[in-house]
C-alpha positions as CSV (number, residue, x, y, z in Angstrom):
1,X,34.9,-62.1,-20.3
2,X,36.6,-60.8,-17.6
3,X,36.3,-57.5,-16.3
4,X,38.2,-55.7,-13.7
5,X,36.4,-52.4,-11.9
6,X,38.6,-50.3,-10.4
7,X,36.3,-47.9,-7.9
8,X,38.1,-44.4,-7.3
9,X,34.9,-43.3,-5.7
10,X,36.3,-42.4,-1.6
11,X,32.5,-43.1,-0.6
12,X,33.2,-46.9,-2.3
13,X,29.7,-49.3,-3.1
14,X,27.6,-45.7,-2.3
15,X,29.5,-44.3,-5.2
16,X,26.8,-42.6,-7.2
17,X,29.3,-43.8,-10.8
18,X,29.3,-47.3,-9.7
19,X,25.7,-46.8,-9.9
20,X,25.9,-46.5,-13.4
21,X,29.1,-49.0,-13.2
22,X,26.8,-51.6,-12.0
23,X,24.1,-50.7,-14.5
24,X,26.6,-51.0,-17.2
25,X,27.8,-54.3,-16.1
26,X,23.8,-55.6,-16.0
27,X,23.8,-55.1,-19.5
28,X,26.6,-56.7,-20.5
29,X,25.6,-59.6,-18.6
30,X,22.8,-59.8,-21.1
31,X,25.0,-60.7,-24.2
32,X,27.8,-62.2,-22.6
33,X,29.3,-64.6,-19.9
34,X,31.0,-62.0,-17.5
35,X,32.9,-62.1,-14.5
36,X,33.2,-59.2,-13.0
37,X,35.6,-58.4,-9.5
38,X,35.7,-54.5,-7.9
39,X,38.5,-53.2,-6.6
40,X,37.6,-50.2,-4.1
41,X,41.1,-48.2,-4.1
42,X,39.8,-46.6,-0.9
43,X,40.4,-49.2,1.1
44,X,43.7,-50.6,-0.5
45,X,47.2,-50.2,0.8
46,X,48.9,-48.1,-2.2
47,X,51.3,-45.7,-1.5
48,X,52.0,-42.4,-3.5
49,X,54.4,-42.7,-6.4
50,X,58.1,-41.6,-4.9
51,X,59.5,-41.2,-8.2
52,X,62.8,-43.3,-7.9
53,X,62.5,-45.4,-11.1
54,X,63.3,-48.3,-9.6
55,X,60.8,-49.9,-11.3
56,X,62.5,-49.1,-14.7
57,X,66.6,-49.4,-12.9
58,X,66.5,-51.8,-10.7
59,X,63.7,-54.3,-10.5
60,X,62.5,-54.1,-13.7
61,X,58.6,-54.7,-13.8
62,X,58.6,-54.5,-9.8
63,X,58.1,-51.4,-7.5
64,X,60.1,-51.3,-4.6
65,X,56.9,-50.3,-2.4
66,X,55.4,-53.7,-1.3
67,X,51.6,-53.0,-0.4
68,X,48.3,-53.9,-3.0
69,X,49.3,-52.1,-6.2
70,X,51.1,-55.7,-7.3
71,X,47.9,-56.8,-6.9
72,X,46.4,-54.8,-9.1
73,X,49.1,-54.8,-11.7
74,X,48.3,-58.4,-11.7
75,X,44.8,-58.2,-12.2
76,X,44.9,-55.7,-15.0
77,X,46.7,-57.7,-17.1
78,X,44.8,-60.6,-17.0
79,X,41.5,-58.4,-17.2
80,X,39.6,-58.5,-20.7
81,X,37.7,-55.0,-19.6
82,X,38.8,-52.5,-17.3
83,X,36.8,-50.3,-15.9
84,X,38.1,-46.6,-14.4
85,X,34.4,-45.9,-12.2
86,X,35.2,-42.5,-10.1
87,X,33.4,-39.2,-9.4
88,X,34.9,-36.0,-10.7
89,X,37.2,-34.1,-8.2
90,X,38.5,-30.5,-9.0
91,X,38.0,-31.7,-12.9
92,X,40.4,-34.3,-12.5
93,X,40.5,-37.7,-10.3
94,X,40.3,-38.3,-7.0
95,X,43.6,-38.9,-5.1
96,X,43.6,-42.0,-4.3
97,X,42.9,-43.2,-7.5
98,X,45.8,-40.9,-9.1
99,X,47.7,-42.7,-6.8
100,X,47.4,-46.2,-8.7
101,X,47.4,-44.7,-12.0
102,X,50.7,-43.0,-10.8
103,X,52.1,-46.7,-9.5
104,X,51.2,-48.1,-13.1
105,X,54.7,-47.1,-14.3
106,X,56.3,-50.4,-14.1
107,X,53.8,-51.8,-16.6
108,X,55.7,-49.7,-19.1
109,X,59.2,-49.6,-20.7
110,X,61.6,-46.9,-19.7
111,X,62.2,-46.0,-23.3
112,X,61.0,-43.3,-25.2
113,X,58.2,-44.6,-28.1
114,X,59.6,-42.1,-31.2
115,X,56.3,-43.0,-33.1
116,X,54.3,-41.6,-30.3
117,X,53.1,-37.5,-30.4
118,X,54.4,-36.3,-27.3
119,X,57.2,-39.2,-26.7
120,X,55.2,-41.5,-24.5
121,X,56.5,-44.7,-23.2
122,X,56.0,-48.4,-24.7
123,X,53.6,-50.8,-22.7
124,X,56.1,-53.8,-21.0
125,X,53.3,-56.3,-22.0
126,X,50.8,-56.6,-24.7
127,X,47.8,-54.4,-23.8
128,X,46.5,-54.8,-27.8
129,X,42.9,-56.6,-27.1
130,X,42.5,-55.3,-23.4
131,X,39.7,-52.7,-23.8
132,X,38.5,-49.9,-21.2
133,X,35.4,-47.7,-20.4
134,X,35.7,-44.1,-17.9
135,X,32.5,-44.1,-16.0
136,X,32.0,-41.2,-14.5
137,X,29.6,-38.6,-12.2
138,X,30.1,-34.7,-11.7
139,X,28.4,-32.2,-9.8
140,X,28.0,-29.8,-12.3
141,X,24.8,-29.8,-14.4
142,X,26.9,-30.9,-17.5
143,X,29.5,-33.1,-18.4
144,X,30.7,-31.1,-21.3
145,X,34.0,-29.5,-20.7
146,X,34.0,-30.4,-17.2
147,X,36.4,-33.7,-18.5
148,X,39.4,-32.5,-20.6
149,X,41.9,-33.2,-18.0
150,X,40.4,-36.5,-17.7
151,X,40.4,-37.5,-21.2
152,X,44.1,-35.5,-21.9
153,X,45.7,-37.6,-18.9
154,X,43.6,-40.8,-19.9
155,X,44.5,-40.6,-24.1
156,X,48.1,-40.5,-22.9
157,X,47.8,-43.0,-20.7
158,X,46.1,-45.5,-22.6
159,X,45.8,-44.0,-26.4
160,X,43.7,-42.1,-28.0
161,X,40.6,-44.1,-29.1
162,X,41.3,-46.7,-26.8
163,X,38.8,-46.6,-24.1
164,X,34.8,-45.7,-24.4
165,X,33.4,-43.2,-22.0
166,X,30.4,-42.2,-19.9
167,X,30.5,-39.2,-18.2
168,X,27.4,-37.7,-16.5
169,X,26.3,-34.5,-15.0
170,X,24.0,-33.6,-11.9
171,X,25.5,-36.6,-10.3
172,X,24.3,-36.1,-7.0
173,X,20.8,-37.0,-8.4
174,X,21.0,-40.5,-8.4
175,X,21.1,-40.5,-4.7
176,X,17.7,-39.1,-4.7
177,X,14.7,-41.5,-4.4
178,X,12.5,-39.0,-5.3
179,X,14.2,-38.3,-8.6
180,X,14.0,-42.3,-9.5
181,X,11.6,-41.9,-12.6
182,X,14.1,-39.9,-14.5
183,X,17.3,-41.1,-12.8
184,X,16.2,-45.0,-13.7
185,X,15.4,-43.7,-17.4
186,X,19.4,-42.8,-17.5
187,X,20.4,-46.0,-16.3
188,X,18.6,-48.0,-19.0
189,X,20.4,-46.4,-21.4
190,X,23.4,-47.2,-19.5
191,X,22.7,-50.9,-19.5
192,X,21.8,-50.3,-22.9
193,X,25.4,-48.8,-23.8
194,X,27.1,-52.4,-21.8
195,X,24.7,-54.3,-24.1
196,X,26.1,-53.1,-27.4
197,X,29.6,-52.4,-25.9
198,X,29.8,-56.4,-25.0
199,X,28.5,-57.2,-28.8
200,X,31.0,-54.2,-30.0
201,X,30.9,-50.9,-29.9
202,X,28.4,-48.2,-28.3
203,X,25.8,-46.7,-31.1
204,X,25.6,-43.5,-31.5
205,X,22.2,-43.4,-30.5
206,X,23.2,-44.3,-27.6
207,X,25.6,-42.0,-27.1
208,X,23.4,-38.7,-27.8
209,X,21.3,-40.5,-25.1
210,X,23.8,-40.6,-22.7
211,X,24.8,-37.2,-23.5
212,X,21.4,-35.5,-22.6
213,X,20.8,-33.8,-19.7
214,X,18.9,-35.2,-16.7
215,X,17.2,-31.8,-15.9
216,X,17.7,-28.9,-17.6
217,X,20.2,-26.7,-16.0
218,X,18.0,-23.7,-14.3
219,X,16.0,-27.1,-12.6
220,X,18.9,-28.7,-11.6
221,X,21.1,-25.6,-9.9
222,X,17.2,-25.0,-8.1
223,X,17.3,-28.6,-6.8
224,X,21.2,-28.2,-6.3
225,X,20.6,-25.2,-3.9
226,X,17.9,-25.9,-2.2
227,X,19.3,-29.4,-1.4
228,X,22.3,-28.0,1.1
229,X,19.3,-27.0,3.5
230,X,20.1,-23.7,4.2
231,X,17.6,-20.5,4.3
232,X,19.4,-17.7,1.6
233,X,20.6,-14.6,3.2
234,X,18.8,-11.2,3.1
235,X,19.1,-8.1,4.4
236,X,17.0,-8.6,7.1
237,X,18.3,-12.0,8.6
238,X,21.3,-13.6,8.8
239,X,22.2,-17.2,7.0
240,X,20.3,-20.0,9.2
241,X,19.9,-23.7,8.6
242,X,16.3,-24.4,6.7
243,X,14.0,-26.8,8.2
244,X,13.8,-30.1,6.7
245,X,9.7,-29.6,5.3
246,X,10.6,-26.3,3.9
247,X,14.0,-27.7,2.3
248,X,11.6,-30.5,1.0
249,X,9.2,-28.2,-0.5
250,X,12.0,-26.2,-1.9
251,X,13.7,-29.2,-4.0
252,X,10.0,-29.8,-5.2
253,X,9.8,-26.6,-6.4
254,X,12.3,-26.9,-8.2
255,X,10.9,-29.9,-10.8
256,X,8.0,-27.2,-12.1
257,X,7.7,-27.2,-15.3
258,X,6.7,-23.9,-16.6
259,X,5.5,-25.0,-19.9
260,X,2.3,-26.3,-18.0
261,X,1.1,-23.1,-16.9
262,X,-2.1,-22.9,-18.3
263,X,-2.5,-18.8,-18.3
264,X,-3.5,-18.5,-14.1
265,X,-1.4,-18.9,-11.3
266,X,-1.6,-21.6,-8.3
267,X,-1.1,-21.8,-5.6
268,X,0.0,-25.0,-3.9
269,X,-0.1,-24.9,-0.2
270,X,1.9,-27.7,1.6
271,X,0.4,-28.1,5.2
272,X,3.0,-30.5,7.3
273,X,0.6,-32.1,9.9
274,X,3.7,-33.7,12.0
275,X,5.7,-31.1,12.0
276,X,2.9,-27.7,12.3
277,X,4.8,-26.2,9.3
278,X,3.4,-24.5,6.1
279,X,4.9,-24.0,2.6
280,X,3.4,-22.7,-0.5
281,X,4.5,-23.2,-4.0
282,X,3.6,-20.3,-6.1
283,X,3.6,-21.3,-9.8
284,X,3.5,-18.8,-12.5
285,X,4.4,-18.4,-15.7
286,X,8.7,-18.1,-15.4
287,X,8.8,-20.3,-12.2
288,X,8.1,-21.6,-9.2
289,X,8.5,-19.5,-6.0
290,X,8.6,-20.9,-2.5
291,X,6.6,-18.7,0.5
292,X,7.1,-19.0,4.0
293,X,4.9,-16.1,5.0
294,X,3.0,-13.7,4.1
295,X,0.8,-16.2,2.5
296,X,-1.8,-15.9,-0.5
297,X,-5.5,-17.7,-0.7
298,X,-4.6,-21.1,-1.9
299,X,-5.7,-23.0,-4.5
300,X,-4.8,-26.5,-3.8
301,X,-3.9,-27.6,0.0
302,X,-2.4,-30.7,0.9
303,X,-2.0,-31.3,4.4
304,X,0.1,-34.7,5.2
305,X,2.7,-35.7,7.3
306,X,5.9,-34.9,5.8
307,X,7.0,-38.6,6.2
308,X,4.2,-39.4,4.5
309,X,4.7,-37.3,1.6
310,X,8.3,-37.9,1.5
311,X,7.2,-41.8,1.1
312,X,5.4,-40.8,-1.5
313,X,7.9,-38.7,-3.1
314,X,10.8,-41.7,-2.7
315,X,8.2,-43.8,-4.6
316,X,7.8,-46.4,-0.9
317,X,4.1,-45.3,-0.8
318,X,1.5,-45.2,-3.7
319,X,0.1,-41.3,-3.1
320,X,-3.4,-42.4,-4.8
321,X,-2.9,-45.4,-2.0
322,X,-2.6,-43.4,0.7
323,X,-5.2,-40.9,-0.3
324,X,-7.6,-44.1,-0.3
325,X,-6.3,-45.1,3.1
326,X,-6.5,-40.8,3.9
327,X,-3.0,-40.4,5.3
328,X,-3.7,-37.2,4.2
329,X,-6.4,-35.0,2.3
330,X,-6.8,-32.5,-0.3
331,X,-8.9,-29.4,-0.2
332,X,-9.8,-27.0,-3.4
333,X,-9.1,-27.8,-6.8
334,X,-8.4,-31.5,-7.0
335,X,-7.2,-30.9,-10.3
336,X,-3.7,-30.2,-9.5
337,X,-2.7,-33.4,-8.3
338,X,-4.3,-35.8,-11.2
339,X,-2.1,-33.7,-13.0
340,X,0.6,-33.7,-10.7
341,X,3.7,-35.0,-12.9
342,X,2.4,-32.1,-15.8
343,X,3.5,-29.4,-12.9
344,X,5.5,-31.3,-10.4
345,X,6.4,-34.5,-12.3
346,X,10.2,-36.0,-12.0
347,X,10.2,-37.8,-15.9
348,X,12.4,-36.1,-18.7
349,X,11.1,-33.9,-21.2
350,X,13.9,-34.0,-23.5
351,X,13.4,-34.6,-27.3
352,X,15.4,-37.1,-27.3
353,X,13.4,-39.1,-24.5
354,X,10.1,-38.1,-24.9
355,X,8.0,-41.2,-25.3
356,X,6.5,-42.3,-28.4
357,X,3.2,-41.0,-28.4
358,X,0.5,-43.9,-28.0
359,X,-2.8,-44.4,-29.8
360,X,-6.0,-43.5,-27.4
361,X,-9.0,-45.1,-27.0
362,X,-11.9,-43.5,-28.4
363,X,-15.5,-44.2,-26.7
364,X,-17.3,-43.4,-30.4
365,X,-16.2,-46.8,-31.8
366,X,-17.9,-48.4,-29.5
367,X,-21.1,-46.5,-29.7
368,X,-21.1,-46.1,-33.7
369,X,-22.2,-49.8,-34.7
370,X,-25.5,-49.6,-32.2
371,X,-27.3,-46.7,-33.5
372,X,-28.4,-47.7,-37.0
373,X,-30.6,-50.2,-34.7
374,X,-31.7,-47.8,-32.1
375,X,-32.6,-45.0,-34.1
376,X,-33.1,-46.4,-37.7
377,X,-34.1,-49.7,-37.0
378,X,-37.5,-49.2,-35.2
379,X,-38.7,-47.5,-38.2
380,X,-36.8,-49.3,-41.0
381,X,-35.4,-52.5,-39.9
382,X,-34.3,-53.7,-43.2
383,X,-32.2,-49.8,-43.6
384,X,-31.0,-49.8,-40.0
385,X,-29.9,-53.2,-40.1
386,X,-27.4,-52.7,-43.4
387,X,-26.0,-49.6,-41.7
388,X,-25.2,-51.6,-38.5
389,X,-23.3,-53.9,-40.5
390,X,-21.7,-51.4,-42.9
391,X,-20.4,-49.3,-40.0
392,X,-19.4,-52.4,-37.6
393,X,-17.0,-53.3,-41.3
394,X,-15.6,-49.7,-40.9
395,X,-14.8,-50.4,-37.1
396,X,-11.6,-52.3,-37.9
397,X,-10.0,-49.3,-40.3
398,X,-10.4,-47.1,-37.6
399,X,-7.7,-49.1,-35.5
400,X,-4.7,-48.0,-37.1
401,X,-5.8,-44.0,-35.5
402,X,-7.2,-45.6,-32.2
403,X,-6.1,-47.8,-29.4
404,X,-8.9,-50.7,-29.8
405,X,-10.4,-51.9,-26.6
406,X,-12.4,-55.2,-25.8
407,X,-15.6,-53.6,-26.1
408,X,-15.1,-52.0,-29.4
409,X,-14.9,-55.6,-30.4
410,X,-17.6,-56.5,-28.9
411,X,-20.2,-53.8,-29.8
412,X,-18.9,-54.4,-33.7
413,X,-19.6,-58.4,-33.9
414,X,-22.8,-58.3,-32.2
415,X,-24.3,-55.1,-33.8
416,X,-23.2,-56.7,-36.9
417,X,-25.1,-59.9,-35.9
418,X,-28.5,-58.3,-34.7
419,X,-28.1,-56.2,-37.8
420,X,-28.3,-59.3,-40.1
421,X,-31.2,-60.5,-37.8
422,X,-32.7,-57.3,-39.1
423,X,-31.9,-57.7,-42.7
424,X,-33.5,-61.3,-42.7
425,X,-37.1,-59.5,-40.9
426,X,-36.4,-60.2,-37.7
427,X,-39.1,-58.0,-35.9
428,X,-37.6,-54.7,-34.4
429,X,-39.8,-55.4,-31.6
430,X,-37.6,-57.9,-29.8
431,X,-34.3,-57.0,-31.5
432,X,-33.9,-53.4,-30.5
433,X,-34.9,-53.9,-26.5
434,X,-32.2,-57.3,-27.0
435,X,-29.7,-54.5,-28.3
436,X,-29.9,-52.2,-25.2
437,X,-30.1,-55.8,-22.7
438,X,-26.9,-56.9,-24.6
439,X,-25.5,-53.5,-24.3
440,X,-26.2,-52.7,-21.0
441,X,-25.1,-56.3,-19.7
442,X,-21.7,-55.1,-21.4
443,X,-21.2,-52.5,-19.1
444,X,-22.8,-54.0,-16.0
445,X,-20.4,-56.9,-15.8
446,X,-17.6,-54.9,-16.0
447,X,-18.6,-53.1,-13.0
448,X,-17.1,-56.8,-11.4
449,X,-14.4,-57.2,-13.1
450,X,-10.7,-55.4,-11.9
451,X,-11.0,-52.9,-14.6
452,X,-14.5,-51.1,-15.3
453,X,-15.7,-50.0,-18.9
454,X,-15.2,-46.5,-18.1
455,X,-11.7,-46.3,-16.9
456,X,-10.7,-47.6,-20.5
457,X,-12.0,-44.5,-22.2
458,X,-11.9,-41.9,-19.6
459,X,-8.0,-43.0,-18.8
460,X,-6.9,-40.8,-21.8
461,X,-7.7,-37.4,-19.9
462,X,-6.0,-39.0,-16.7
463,X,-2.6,-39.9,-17.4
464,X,-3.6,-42.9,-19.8
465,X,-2.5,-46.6,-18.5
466,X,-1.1,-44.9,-15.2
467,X,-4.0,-44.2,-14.2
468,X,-5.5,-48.0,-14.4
469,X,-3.4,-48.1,-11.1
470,X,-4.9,-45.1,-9.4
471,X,-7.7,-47.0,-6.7
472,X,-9.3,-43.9,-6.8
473,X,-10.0,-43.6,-10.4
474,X,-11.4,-46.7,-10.4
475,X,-13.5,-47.1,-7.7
476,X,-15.4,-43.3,-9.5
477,X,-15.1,-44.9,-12.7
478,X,-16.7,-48.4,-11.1
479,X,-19.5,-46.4,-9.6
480,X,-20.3,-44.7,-13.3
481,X,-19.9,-47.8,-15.3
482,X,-22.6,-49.0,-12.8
483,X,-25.0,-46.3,-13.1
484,X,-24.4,-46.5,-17.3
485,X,-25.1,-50.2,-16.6
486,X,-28.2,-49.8,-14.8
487,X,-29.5,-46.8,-17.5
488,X,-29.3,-49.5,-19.9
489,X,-30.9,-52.5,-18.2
490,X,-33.7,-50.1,-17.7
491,X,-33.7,-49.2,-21.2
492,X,-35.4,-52.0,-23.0
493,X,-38.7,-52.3,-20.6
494,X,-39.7,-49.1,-21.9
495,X,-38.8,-49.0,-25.0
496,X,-40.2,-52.6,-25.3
497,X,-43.8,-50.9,-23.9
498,X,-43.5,-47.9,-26.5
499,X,-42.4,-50.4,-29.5
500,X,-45.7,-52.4,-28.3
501,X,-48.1,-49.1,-27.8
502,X,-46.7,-48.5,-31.6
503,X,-46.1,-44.5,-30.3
504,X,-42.6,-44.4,-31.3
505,X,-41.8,-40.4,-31.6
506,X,-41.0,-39.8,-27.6
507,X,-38.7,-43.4,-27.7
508,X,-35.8,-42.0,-29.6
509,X,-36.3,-38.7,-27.7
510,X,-36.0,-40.0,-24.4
511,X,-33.0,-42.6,-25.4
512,X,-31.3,-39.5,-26.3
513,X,-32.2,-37.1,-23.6
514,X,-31.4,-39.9,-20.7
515,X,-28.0,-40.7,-22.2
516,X,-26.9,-37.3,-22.5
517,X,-27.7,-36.2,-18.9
518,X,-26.0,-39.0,-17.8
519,X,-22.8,-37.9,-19.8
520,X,-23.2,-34.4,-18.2
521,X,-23.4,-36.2,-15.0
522,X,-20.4,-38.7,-15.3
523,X,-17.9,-35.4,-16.5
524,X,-19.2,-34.0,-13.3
525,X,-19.1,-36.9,-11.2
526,X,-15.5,-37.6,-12.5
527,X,-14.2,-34.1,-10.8
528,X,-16.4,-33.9,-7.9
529,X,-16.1,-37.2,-6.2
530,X,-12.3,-37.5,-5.9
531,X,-12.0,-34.3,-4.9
532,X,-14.9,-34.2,-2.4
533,X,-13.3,-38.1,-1.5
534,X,-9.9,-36.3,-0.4
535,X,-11.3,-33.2,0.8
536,X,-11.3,-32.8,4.7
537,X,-15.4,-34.0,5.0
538,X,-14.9,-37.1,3.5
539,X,-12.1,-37.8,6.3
540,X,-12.7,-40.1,8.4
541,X,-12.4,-39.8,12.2
């Protein structure tokens, strides 16, 4: 398949449409064999349209300008695709490329076609199988409306139904690394669209994808003003440029989501190390509000290098990285940035891409098949031993609600399998301190391995698999799987001596009572030691 891209975008390969251009080419590539050339008008030689028909008169087929636009007649008729790629200008199309469009009249007859609407002309060569796409950016924060002179000029030019479009608001955005989450989710529904356009047409799934907005509007014209760097006029000052951290802090800003207020304000004070400059992000209830001065009693302070957090921000730097490596630090409520993308994240929160919700893990499952044995089975063996078995059976059913981890597995068989030992007489005394060694060793191993026991199960209130990649996270999660571990390697010397003694009533008590301290300690643990790790005392010198 070949397929001719003609670039109207003045700015060329940095065109923010051939962005998407390029995107919908990638996926076209994934169905079919395509060549694919690029013509940037830009930087070809065509002359404006003068209007003398000879073209029509006297060299039939031929204008009497020599420069490129031959050139490009030639290589849209042996094209199997062309592709119009140009940003919006003024609602219509950049000069240059109304320039070639112009110089396309000797591809048509001078005659008028009586069949056609609004007397149109008939093509010189047979254009019946060629097929076309309009890719297209704007500066506006919607595409709707913004195209009709586009689509009027392009429906007579190449007939109505006759080319598929894409036309996409807040342009500007794709030139913004630290708008990449959402901006990439856009473009995969681009290459999607070359996908099903190289097999046919474009779904209409697709489509009302395509059609959705990247931001909503108010968060877009926030990003859209704050982004031309320039302090808003008052009364008491007159219009001056904006410093680059405050302009940075501004477009941030403007990505709150105001559905995650929680009922309190914060406040988010930005400290820019390199640069001796403070922001503060104010966010409330209807929005986010930027203070230079006159500032409040903060309740989350970040002070980093704004290259640093710029790094962060374009996606170059991990920020739970650098934390670790304390390019910068974090003082008062840590909670704020674990649950940074909730207030400050860049990902859409349109229906239409929300993400199908995932099952969770759920700690219980794993905990359910060992009780029977520790708290039935060292008074009725034969009792705790069937219920052991019944609920490891159940285990399975509760799957289809929950995400199943490794350990669920685990714990199921091999309560299950002492649980049997139990049925057949096996004496409690060795079987239940074996249950809390086999446990225990379950968690202690882990403590080795990449991924801890906790993280699995505590990952849910932390962003879920995102947070598997957070250093941080695991390195508190590592050091609570190991004191879990060590709880229950301890375990089964003392309730081996109390099984032995034959004074059984203080066991279960103290199995409960040391377990649930530790739980109260490990939700503790889990907010104060990032928090106190990125404060300013854990810094290192």
């Amino acid at each position: 398949m070949n397929v001719l891209i003609i670039n109207g975008s003045p700015k060329g390969a940095k065109s923010n449409s051939m962005k998407l251009t390029e995107a919908f080419i990638e996926g076209m590539k994934e169905t079919s064999p395509v060549h694919a050339e690029t013509l940037t008008v830009s930087k070809l030689d065509i002359r404006p349209c003068i209007g003398c028909f000879g073209c029509w008169k006297a060299t039939p087929g031929r204008c009497c300008m020599s420069d490129d636009m031959a050139m490009v007649i030639e290589k849209i008729l042996s094209a199997d695709v062309v592709i119009y790629s140009f940003p919006l200008y003024y609602f219509g199309l950049p000069s240059h490329l109304k320039a070639l469009i112009d110089r396309q009249l000797p591809m048509v007859l001078p005659f008028m076609e009586r069949e056609a609407q609004n007397g149109s002309h008939p093509s010189r060569y047979d254009m019946t199988n060629k097929r076309y796409v309009l890719i297209s950016t704007c500066g506006f924060y919607t595409a709707e409306g913004n195209y009709d002179a586009v689509d009027s000029q392009f429906t007579h030019h190449l007939g109505k139904g006759r080319y598929e479009t894409i036309y996409c608001g807040q342009g500007e955005l794709f030139r913004v690394p630290e708008l990449r989450n959402r901006t990439e989710e856009y473009l995969m529904t681009v290459r999607t669209a070359g996908r099903e356009f190289a097999d046919g047409r474009i779904t209409g799934e697709t489509r009302e994808l395509l059609s959705q907005l990247l931001f909503p509007r108010d968060v877009f014209e926030r990003m859209a003003d704050a982004s031309w760097g320039i302090e808003p006029p008052d009364q008491t000052r007159v219009q001056e440029k904006s410093h680059p951290a405050i302009t940075f802090t501004r477009q941030m800003a403007a990505l709150y989501q105001k559905n995650s207020w929680n009922g309190k304000d914060l406040v988010l004070e930005m400290y820019y190390t390199d640069e001796d400059k403070t922001a503060q992000l104010i966010m409330g209830k209807d929005g986010c509000e930027v203070l230079t001065r006159d500032f409040q009693p903060f309740t989350t302070r970040i002070s980093t290098p704004l290259s640093v957090w710029m790094s962060i921000a374009k996606g170059e730097i991990d920020g739970q990285t650098a934390l670790m490596k304390h390019l910068y630090q974090v003082d008062g409520d840590f909670q704020l940035l674990i649950h940074w993308d909730d207030y400050l994240g860049s990902s859409s929160k349109s229906d239409v891409h929300q993400a199908v919700s995932k099952k969770e893990s759920n700690m219980t499952l794993m905990l359910l098949p060992w009780f029977p044995l520790w708290f039935t089975g060292i008074y009725h063996p034969a009792l705790g031993g069937i219920l052991s078995v019944l609920v490891s059976a159940a285990i399975p059913f509760f799957f289809f609600r929950y995400q199943p981890t490794v350990f669920d597995v685990f714990s199921g068989f091999t309560a299950a399998l002492l649980g049997i030992l139990a049925i057949t007489g096996f004496p409690p005394l060795i079987l239940v301190p074996v249950s809390y060694l086999l446990f225990g060793l379950m968690w202690s191993v882990t403590v080795f391995l990449k991924i801890p026991l906790t993280a699995y199960y505590s990952m849910n209130g932390y962003g879920g698999e995102n947070a598997l990649k957070n250093p941080l996270f695991i390195k508190t999660n590592r050091i609570l799987t190991a004191c879990w571990g060590i709880l229950y390697l301890a375990t089964p010397l003392w309730t081996y001596l109390f099984l032995i003694s034959d004074f059984k009533a203080p066991l279960s008590i103290i199995n409960t009572i040391l377990p649930f301290l530790l739980g109260c300690f490990t939700k503790w643990f889990q907010k104060w030691y990032p928090a106190c790790y990125a404060a300013s005392k854990m810094r290192k010198n």
